[in-house]
C-alpha positions as CSV (number, residue, x, y, z in Angstrom):
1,X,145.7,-83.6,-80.1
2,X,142.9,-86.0,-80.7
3,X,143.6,-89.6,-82.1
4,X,146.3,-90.2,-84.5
5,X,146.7,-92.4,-87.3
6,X,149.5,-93.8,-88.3
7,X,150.6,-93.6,-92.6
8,X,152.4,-96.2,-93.7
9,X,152.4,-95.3,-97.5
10,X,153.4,-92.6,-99.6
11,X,151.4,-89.8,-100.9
12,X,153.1,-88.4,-103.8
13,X,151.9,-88.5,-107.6
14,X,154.3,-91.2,-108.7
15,X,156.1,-92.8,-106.1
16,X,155.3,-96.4,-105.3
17,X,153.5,-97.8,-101.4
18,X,156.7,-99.0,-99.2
19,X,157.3,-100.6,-96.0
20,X,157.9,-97.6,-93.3
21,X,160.0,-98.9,-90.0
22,X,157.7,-99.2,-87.2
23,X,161.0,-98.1,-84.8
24,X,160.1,-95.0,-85.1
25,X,157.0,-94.1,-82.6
26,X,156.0,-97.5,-81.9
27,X,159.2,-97.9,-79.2
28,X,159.1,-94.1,-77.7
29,X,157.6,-93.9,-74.3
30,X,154.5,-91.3,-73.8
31,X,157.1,-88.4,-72.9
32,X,159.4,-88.8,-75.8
33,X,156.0,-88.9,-78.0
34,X,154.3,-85.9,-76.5
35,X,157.5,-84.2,-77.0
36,X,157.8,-84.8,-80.7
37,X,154.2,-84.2,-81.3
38,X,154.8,-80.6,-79.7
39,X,157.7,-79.3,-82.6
40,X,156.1,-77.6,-84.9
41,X,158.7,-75.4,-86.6
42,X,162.3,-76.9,-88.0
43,X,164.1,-74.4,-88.5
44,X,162.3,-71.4,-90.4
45,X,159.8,-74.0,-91.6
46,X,156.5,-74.3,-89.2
47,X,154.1,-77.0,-89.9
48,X,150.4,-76.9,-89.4
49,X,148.9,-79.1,-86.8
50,X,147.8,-82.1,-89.2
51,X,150.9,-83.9,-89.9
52,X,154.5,-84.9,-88.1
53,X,157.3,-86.3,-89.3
54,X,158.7,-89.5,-87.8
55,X,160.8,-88.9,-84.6
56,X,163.7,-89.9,-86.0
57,X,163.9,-86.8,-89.0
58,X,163.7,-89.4,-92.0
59,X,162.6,-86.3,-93.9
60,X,163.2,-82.8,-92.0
61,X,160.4,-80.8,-93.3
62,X,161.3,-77.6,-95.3
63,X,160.1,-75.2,-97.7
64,X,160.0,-75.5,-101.5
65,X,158.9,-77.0,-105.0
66,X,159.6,-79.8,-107.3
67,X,158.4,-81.0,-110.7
68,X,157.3,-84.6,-110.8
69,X,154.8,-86.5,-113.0
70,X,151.6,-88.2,-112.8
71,X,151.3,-91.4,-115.1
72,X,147.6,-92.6,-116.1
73,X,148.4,-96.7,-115.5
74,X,145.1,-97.6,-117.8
75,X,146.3,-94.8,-120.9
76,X,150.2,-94.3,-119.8
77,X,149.2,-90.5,-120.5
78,X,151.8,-88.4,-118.4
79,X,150.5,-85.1,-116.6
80,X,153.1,-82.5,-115.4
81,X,153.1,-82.2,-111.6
82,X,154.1,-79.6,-109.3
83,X,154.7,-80.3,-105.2
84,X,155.3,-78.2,-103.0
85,X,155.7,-77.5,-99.1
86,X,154.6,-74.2,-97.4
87,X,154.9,-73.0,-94.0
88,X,151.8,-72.7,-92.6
89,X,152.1,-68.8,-92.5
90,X,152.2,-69.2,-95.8
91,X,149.8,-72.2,-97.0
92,X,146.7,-70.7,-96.8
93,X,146.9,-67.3,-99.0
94,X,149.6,-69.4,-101.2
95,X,146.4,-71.9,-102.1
96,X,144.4,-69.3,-102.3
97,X,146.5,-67.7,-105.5
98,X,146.8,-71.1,-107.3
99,X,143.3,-71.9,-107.1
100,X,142.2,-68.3,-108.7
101,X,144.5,-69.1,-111.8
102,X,141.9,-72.1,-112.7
103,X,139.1,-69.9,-113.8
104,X,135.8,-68.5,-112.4
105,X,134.0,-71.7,-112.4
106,X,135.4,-75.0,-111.0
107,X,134.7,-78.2,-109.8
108,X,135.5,-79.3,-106.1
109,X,136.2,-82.6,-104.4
110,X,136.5,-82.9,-100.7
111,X,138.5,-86.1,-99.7
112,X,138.3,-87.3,-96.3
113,X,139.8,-89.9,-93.9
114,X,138.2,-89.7,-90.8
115,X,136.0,-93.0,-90.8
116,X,139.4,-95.1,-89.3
117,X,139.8,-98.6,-91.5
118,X,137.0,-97.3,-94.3
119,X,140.2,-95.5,-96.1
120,X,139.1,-92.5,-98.2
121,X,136.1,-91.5,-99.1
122,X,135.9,-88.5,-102.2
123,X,132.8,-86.4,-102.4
124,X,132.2,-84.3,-105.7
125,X,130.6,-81.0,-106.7
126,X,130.2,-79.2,-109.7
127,X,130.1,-75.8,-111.1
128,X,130.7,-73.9,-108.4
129,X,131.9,-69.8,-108.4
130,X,135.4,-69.1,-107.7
131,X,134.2,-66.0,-105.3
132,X,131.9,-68.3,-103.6
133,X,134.1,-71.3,-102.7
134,X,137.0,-69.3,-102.0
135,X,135.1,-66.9,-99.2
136,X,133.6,-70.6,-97.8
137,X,137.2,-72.0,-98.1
138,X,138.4,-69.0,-95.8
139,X,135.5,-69.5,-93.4
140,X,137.0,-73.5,-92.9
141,X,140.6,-72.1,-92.6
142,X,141.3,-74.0,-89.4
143,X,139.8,-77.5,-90.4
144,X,142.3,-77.1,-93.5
145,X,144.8,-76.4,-92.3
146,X,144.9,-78.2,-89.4
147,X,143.0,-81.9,-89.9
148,X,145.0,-84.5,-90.8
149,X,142.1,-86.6,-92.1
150,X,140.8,-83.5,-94.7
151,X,141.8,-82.4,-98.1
152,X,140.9,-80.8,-101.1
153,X,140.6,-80.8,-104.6
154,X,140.1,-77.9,-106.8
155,X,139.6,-78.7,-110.5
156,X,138.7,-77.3,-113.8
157,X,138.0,-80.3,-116.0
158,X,137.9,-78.2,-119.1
159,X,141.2,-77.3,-118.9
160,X,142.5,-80.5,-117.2
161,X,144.1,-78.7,-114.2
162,X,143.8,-79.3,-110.9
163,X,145.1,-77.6,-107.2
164,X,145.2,-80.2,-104.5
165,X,145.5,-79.7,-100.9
166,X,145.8,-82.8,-99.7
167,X,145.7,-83.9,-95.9
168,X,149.6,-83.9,-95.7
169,X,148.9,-80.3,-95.9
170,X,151.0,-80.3,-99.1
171,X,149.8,-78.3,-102.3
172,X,150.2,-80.7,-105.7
173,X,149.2,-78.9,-109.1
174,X,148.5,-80.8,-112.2
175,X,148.3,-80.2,-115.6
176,X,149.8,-78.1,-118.5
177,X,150.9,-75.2,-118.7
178,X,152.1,-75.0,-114.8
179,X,153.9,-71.6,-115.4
180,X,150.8,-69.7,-113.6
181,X,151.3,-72.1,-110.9
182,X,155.1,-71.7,-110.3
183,X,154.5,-67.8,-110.5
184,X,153.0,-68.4,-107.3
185,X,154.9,-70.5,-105.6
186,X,158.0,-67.7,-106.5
187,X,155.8,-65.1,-105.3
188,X,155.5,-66.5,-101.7
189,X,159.0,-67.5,-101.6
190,X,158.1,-71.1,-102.4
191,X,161.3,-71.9,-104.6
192,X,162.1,-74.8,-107.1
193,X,164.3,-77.3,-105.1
194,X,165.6,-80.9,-107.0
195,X,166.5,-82.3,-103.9
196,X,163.6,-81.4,-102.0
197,X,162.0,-84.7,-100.2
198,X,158.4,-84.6,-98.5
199,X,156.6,-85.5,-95.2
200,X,155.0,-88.3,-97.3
201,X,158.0,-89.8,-98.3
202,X,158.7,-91.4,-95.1
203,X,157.2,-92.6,-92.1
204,X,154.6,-89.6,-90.2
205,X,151.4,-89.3,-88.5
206,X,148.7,-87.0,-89.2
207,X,146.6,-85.4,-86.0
208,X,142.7,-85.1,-86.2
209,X,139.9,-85.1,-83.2
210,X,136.0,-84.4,-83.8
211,X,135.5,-80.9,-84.0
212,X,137.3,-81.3,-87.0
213,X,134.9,-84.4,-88.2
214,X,132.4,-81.9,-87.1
215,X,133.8,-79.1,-89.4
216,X,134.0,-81.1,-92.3
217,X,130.1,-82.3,-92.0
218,X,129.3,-78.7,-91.8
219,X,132.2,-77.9,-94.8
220,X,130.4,-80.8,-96.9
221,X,126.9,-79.1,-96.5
222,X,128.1,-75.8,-97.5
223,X,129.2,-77.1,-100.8
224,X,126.4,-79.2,-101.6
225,X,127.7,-82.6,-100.8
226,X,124.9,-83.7,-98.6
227,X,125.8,-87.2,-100.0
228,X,126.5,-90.1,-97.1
229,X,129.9,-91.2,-96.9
């Protein structure tokens, strides 16, 4: 499965860093490791090869939406926020639909992880076709779905919205109105759920190796970011 790196912070829009318990992979012998790292469904729910959930199900991944809010620290604006978990039959056309409700022209931003210790780097283009990026986006299906270490912004500054697929695999929409946004979700069976907790909201590892560092050089140049990261 190529190298894995180990997340000991949480991902969503406004939850706070915590302390994750090491107990979890660091005392399972190679067996019990390979083992875990080879479930990929719970129970109707199948997950993509980028991420697992810590061995000891602090969150048992599952399908579904929740609203949540971003808060701007330096303004204390507040930006409605929509997360969600797909199954990975699912993710890719689901993405797909919420990205087509931002407009025919958009911004992208690739983030990725895959320099280990350099943290995240964010690469930006602008003005680019919907048509365009989604038939490139459908060429790179594999390295999205699948690397642990890539994700992706799609934005339309105008409006303020954004669809993010971050490297969790999970799909976050921003801005007002999200009613467009929670059409889709309903439309692939991707329901609202109060309770529902996320992969990132507890101790996990995400999976990457380098044809996927390879795919996302070749991803970059396609869009235009020929910048060095």
């Amino acid at each position: 499965m190529g190298f894995l790196k180990r997340i000991l912070r949480t991902g969503g829009p406004d939850t706070t860093t915590k302390e994750a318990s090491p107990a979890s992979f660091q005392q399972l012998s190679e067996d019990e490791l390979r083992t875990h790292l080879g479930i990929a469904t719970y129970g109707a729910f199948e997950l993509t090869n980028a991420i697992r959930p810590s061995y000891d199900l602090q969150v048992v991944p599952r399908q579904g939406f929740r609203r949540d809010e971003y808060v701007d620290d330096a303004s204390s604006t507040s930006v409605p926020v929509l997360m969600a978990a797909a199954s990975r039959n699912n993710l890719m056309h689901l993405f797909m639909d919420l990205i087509e409700s931002l407009g025919p022209v958009v911004d992208v931003v690739l983030e990725t992880s895959h320099q280990s210790g350099q943290g995240h780097n964010d690469l930006y283009r602008e003005h680019i076709d919907m048509p365009v990026l989604k038939s490139t986006l459908w060429d790179f299906e594999d390295l999205l779905l699948n690397d642990g270490c890539t994700g992706i912004a799609i934005v339309n500054p105008r409006r303020k919205q954004e669809v993010q697929f971050d490297e969790h695999k999970l799909l976050i929409t921003y801005g007002d109105p999200l009613k467009d946004f929670e059409k889709s979700f309903i439309a692939h069976d991707v329901y609202p759920d109060a309770d529902i907790r996320f992969v990132t909201e507890a101790e996990h590892v995400h999976s990457s190796n380098e044809k996927y560092q390879h795919q996302f050089e070749v991803l970059k140049t396609r869009l235009g970011m020929d910048d060095s990261w």
